[in-house]
N, C-alpha and C positions, 0 to 999 in steps of 0.2 A: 643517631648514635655517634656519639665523640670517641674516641681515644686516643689519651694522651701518655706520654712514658716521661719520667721522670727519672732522678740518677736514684730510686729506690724503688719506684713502685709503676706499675701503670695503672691506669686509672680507665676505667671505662663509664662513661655515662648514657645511661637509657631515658625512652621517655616513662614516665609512670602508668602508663596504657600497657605496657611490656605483661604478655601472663607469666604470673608467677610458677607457673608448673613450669614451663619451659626456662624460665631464668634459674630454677633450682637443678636441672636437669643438666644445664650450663655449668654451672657452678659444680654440680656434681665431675663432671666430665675434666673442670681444670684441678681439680684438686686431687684426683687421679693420676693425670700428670704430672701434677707438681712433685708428687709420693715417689713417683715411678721412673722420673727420667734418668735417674741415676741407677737405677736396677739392672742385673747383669743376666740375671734367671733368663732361662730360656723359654723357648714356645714348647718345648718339649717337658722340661720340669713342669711349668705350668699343665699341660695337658696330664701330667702325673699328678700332682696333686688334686687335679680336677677329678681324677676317674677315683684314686682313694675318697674322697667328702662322698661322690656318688653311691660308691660302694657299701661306705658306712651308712647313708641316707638310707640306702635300702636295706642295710641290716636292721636297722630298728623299725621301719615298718614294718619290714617283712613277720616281724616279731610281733609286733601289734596288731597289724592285720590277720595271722595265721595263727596265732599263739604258741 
């Protein structure tokens, strides 16, 4: 693995043996960051809106499954 930084970009080079699940996995992981590192949210809001999506998730099963 190389990598290099440049005054715009870094540059990582793999060999082409690399799996693609795990380079995509990677790739998932930095572009998460990149979205996120300026974000202010807390672990708390986050854990709110986690438990509302939940909440809703099981209201429409619950609905589907029990009618």
């Amino acid at each position: 693995m190389i990598i290099e930084r440049t005054l715009r970009e870094v540059i990582i080079r793999l060999p082409a043996t690399i799996n693609i699940t795990d380079l995509q996995e990677m790739a998932n992981f930095l572009r998460y960051s990149e979205l996120t590192q300026k974000s202010k949210v807390t672990q708390k809001q986050i854990d709110t809106v986690v438990k509302d999506v939940k909440k809703g998730r099981w209201e429409k099963s619950r609905k589907r499954l029990i009618g």
